[in-house]
C-alpha positions as a LaTeX table, in Angstrom:
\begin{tabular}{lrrr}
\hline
Residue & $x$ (\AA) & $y$ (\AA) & $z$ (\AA) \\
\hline
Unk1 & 9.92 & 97.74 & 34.45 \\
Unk2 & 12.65 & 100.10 & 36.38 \\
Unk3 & 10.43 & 102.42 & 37.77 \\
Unk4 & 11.19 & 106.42 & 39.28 \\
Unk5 & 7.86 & 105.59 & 41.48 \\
Unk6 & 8.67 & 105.15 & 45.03 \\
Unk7 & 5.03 & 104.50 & 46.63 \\
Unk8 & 3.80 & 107.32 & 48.81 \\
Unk9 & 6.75 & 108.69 & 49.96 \\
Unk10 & 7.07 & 109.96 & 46.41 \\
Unk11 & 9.98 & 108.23 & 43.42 \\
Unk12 & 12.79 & 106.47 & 44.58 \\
Unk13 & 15.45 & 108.84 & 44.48 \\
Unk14 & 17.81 & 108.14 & 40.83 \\
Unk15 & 21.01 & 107.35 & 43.49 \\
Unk16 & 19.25 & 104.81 & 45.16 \\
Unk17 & 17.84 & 103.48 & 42.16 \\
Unk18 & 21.77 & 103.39 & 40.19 \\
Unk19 & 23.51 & 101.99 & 43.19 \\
Unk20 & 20.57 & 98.96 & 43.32 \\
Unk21 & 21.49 & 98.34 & 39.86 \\
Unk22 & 25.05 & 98.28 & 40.07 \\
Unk23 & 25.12 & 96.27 & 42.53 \\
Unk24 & 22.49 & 93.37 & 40.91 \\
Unk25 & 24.35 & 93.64 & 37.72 \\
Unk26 & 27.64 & 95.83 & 36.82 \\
Unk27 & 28.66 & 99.45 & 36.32 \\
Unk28 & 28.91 & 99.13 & 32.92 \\
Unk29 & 27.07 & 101.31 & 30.69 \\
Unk30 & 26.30 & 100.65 & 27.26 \\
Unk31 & 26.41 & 103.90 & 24.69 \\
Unk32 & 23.63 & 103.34 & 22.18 \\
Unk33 & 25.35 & 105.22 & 19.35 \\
Unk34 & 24.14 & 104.43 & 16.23 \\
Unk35 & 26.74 & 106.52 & 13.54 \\
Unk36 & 25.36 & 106.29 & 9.87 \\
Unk37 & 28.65 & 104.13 & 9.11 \\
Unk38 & 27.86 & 101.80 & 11.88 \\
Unk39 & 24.35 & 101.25 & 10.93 \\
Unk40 & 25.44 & 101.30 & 6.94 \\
Unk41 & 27.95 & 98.08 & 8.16 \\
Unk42 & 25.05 & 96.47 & 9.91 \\
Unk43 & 22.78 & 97.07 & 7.12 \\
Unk44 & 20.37 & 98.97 & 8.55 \\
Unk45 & 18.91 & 102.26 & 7.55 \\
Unk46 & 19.27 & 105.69 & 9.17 \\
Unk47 & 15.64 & 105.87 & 9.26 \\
Unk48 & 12.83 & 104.80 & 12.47 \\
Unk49 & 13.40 & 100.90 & 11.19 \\
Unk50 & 16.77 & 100.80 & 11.16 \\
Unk51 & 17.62 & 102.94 & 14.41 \\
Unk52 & 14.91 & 100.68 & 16.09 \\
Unk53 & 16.19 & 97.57 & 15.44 \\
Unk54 & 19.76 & 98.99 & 16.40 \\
Unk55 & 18.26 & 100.49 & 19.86 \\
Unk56 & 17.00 & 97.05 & 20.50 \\
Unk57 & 20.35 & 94.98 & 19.76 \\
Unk58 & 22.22 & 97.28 & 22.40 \\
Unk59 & 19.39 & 97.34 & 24.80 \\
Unk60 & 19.11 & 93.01 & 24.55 \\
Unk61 & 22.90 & 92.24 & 25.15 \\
Unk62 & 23.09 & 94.68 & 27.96 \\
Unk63 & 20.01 & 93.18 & 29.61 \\
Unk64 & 20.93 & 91.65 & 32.95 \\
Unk65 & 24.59 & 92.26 & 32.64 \\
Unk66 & 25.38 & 96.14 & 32.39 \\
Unk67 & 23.47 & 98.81 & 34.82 \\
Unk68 & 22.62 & 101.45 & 32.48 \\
Unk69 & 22.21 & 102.33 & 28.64 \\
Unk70 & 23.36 & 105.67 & 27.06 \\
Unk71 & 21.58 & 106.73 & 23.55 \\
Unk72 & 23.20 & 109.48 & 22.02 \\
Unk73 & 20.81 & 111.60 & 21.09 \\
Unk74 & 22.22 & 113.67 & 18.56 \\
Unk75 & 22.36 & 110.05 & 16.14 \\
Unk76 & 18.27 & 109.84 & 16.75 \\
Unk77 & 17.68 & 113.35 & 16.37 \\
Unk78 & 19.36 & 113.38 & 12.61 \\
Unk79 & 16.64 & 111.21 & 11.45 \\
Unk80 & 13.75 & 113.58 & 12.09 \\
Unk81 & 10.87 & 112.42 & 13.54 \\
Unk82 & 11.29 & 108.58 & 12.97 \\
Unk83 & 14.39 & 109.06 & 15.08 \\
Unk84 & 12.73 & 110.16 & 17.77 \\
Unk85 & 9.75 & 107.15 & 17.30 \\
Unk86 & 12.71 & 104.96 & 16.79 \\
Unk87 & 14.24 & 106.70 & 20.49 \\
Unk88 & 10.73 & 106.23 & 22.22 \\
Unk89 & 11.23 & 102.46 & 21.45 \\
Unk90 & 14.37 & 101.91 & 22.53 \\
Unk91 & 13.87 & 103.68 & 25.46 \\
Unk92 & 10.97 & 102.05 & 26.20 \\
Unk93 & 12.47 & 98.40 & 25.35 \\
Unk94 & 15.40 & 99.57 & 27.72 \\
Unk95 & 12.96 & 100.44 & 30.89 \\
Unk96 & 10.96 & 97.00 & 29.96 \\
Unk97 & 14.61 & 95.09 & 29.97 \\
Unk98 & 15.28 & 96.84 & 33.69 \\
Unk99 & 17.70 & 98.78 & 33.15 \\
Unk100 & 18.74 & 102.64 & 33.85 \\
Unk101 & 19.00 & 104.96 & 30.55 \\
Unk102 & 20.43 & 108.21 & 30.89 \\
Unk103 & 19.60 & 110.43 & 27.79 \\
Unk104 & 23.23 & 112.07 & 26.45 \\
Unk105 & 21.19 & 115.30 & 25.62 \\
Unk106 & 24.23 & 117.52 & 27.09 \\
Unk107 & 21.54 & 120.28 & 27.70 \\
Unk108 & 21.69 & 123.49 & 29.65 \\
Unk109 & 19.84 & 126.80 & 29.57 \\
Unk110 & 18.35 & 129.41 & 32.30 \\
Unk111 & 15.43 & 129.41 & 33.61 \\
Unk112 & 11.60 & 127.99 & 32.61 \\
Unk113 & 13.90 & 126.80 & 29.47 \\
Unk114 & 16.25 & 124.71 & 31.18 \\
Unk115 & 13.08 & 123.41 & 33.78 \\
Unk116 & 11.10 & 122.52 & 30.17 \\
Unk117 & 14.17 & 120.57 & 29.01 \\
Unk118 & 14.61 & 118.49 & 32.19 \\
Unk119 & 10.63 & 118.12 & 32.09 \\
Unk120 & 11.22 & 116.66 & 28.24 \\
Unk121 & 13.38 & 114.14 & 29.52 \\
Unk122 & 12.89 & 113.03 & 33.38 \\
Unk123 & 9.73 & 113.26 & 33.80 \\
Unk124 & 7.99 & 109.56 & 34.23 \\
Unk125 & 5.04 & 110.26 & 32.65 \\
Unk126 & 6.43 & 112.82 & 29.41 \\
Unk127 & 7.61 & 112.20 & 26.19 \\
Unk128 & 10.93 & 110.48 & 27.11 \\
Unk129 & 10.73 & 109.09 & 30.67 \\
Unk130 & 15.03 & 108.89 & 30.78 \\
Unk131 & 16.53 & 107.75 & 34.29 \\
Unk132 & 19.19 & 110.69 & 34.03 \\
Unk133 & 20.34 & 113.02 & 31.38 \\
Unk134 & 23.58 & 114.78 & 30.66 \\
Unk135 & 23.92 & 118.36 & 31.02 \\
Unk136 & 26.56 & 121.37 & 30.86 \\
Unk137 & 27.18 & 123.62 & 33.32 \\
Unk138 & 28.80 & 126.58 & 31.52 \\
Unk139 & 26.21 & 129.00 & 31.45 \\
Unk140 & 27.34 & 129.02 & 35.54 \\
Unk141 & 26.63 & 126.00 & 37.72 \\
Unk142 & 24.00 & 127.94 & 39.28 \\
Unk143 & 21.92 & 128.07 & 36.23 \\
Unk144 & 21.43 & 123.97 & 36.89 \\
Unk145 & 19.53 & 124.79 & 40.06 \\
Unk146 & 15.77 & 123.76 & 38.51 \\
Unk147 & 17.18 & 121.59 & 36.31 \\
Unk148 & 18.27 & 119.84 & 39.32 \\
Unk149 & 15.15 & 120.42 & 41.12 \\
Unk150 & 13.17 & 118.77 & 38.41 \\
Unk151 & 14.98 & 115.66 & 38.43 \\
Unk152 & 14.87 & 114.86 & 42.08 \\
Unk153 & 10.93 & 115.90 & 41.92 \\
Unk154 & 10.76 & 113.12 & 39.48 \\
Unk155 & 13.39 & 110.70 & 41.10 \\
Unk156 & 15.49 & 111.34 & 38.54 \\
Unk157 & 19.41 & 112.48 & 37.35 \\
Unk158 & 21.54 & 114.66 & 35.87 \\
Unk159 & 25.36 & 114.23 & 35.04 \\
Unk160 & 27.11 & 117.58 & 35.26 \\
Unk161 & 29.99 & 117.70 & 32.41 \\
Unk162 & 32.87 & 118.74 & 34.50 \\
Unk163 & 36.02 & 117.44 & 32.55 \\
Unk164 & 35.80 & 115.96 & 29.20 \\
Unk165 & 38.30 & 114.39 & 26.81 \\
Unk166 & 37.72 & 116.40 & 23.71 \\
Unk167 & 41.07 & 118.53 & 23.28 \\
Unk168 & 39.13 & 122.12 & 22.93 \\
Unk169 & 38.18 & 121.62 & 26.26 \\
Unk170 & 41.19 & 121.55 & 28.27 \\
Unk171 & 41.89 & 125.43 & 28.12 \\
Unk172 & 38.33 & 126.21 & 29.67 \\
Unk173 & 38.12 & 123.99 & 32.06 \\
Unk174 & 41.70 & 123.86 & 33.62 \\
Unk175 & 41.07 & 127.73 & 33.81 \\
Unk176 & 41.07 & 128.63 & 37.38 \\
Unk177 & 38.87 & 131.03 & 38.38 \\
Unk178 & 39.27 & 134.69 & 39.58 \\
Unk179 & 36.43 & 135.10 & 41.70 \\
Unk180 & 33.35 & 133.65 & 43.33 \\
Unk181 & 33.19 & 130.96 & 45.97 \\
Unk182 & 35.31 & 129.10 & 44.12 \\
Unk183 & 37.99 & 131.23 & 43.48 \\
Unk184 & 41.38 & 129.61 & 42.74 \\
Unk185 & 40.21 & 126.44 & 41.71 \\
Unk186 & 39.79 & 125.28 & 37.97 \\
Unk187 & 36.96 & 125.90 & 36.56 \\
Unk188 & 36.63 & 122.44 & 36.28 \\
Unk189 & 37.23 & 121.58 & 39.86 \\
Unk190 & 34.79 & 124.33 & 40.65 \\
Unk191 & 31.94 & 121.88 & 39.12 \\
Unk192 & 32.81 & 119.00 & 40.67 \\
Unk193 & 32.90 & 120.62 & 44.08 \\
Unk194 & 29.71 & 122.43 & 43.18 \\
Unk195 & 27.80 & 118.62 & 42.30 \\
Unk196 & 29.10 & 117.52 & 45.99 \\
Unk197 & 27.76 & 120.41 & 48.08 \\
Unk198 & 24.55 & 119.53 & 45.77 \\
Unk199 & 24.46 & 115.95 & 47.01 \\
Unk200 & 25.17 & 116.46 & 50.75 \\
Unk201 & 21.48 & 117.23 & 50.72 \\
Unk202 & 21.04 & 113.40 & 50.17 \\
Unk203 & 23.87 & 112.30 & 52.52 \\
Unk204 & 22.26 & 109.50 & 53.50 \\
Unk205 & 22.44 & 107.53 & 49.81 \\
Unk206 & 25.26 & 105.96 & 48.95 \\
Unk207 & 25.50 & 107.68 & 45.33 \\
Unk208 & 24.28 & 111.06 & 45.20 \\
Unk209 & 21.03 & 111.48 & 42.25 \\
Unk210 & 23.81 & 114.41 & 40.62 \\
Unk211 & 26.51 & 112.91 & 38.63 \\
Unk212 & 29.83 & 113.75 & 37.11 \\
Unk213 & 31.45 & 113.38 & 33.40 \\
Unk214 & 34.90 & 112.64 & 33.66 \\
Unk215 & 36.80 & 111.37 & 30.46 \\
Unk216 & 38.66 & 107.90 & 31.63 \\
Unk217 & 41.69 & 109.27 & 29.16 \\
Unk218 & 42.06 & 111.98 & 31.63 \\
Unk219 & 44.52 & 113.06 & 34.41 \\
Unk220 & 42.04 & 114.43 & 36.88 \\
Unk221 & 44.70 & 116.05 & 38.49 \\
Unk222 & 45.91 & 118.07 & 35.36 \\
Unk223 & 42.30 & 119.78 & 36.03 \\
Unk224 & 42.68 & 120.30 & 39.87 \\
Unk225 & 40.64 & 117.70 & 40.93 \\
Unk226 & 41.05 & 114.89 & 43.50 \\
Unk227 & 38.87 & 111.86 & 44.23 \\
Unk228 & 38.34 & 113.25 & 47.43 \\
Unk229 & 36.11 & 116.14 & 46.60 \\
Unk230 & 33.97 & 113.85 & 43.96 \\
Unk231 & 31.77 & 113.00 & 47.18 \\
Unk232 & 29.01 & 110.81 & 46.42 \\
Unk233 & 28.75 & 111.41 & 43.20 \\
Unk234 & 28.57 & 108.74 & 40.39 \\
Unk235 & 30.80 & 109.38 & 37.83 \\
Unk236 & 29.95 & 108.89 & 34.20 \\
Unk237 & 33.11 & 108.05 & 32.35 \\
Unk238 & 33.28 & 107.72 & 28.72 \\
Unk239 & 36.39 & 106.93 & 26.91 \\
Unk240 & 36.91 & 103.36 & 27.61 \\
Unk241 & 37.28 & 100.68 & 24.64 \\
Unk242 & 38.29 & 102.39 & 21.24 \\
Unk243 & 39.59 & 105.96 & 22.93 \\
Unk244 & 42.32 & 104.12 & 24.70 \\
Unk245 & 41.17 & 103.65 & 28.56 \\
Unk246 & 41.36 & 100.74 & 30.18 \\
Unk247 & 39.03 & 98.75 & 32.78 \\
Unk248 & 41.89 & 97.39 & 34.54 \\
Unk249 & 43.16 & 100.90 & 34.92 \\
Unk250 & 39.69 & 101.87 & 37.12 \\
Unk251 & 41.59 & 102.25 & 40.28 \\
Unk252 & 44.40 & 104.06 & 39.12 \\
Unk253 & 42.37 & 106.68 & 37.32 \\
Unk254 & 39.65 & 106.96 & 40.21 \\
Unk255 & 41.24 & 106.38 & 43.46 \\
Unk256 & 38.86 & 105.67 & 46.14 \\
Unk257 & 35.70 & 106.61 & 43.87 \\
Unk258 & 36.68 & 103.54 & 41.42 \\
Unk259 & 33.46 & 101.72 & 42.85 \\
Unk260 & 30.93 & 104.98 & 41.55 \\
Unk261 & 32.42 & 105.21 & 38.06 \\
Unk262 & 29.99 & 104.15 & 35.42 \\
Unk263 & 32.50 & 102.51 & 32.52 \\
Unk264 & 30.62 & 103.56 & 29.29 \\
Unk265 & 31.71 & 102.34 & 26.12 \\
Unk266 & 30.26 & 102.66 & 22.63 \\
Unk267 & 32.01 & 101.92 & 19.35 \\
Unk268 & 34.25 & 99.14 & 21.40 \\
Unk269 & 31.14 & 97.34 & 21.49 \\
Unk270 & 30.27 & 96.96 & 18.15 \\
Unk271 & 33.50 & 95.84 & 16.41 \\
Unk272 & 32.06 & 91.96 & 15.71 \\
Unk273 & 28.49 & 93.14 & 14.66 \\
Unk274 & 25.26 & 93.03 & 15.89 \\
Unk275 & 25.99 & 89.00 & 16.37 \\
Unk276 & 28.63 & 89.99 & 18.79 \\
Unk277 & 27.59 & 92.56 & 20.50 \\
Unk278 & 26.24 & 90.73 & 23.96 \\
Unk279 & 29.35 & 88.93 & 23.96 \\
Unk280 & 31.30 & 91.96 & 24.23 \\
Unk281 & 29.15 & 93.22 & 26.91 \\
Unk282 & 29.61 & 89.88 & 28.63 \\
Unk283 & 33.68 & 90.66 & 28.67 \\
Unk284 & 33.10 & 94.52 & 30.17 \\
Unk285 & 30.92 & 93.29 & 32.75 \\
Unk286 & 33.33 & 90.86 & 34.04 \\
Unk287 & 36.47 & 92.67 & 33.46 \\
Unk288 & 35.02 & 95.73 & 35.44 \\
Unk289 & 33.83 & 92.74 & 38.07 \\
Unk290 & 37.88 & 91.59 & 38.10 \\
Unk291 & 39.06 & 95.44 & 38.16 \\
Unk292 & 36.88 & 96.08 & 41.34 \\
Unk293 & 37.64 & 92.95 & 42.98 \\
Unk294 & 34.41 & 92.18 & 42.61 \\
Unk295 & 33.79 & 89.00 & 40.88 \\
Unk296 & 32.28 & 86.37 & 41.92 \\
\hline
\end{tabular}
């Protein structure tokens, strides 16, 4: 079982942890995303039963191939409380399997609120026991600051969303800002430089334990930012597969951090059916292998 427990020294930090299993396996991670259309195709129901046996289709044919699993939350949470039994399982099924799971939560709040939601998710021995969990930074990067602590207390992660690929966005974050120690950078750009100064405190990891979202359909330099200042920071990357990026494209959209971007794909993934899905994953992993010039 992938475990935040590091012995006495206290948990194995969530970088170490992500670049060990990127390295045994692939950066590929698998979104768990069960829509009610998908799961009406598959024949399953939107209740704990059907979500389960979903959770444990994607969690099987990313078993020893991809390095991390992604649930969306927000598909659980619509069932009510089975959704959340039918979470625990998966979740649980995913740790068993060895791999990472990063809860897409995209939470964020101030104070004892935001520590109580990162307590909900990272903490080994709560309710959820996630690897990492997504988060937003717009109520001011600073208001991350326990958040962040309670992850690395736990050995956990967070992914900061810094630049995303949903169209409303763009006007916010290629804002550039007016004041602050980030003044004349985008808003944008602000975050990511704000997640590196973060993980200097863990120089000596490869991967820093605080992450980055940055949509693969993206020019990163349309929102001010340049590989360069990403640091050590794993990127999270959705948009591959059905919104139109490409694996082989990994260097081109990356630059030098092509080797800390997590490829996450969802819906690509389930175009043949549960029958097909493993086979699919089989593909990523060794396209992203090929990309990276990496395989074997």
């Amino acid at each position: 079982m992938t475990s935040g427990h590091g012995g006495p020294g206290g948990p194995t930090p969530f970088g170490v942890r992500l670049a060990a299993a990127v390295g045994s396996r692939s950066a590929l991670c698998v979104g768990i995303d069960p829509h009610a259309a998908t799961l009406a195709a598959w024949g399953l129901g939107r209740d704990e039963a059907g979500l389960t046996a979903f959770g444990a289709t994607l969690v099987d044919a990313a078993a020893g191939r991809a390095a991390v699993v992604k649930p969306q939350i927000a598909f659980f949470e619509a069932a009510g409380v089975p959704g959340y039994r039918a979470l625990d399982a998966t979740i649980r099924r995913a740790r068993d399997a060895g791999l990472l799971v990063v809860a897409d939560v995209k939470r964020g709040d101030i104070g004892s609120t935001g520590d109580d939601y990162a307590l909900a998710w990272l903490d080994r021995d709560g309710p959820f026991a996630a690897d990492a969990m997504t988060v937003s930074p717009y109520l001011g990067y600073g208001s991350l600051a326990g958040t962040v602590a309670v992850a690395r207390e736990h050995g956990a992660g967070v992914f900061v969303l810094a630049a995303t690929s949903n169209p409303e966005a763009r006007v916010l974050q290629t804002a550039v800002l007016a004041e602050g120690p980030r003044a004349g950078r985008t808003v944008a750009a602000g975050i990511v430089v704000d997640v590196a100064d973060d993980n200097r405190t863990t120089a000596d990891q490869a991967l820093g334990d605080i992450g980055l979202v940055l949509g693969a359909t993206l020019d990163l330099g349309d929102f001010g930012i340049t590989a360069d200042e990403i640091g050590s920071a794993p990127v999270l990357a959705p948009g591959f597969g059905a919104q139109g990026a490409r694996i082989e494209d990994l260097r081109a959209l990356y630059g030098s951090r092509a080797e800390q971007v997590l490829v996450n794909e969802s819906r690509g993934l389930l175009v043949d059916g549960p029958d097909g899905v493993a086979a699919l994953v089989a593909d990523r992993a060794d396209r992203i292998a090929a990309a990276l010039g990496t395989a074997a």
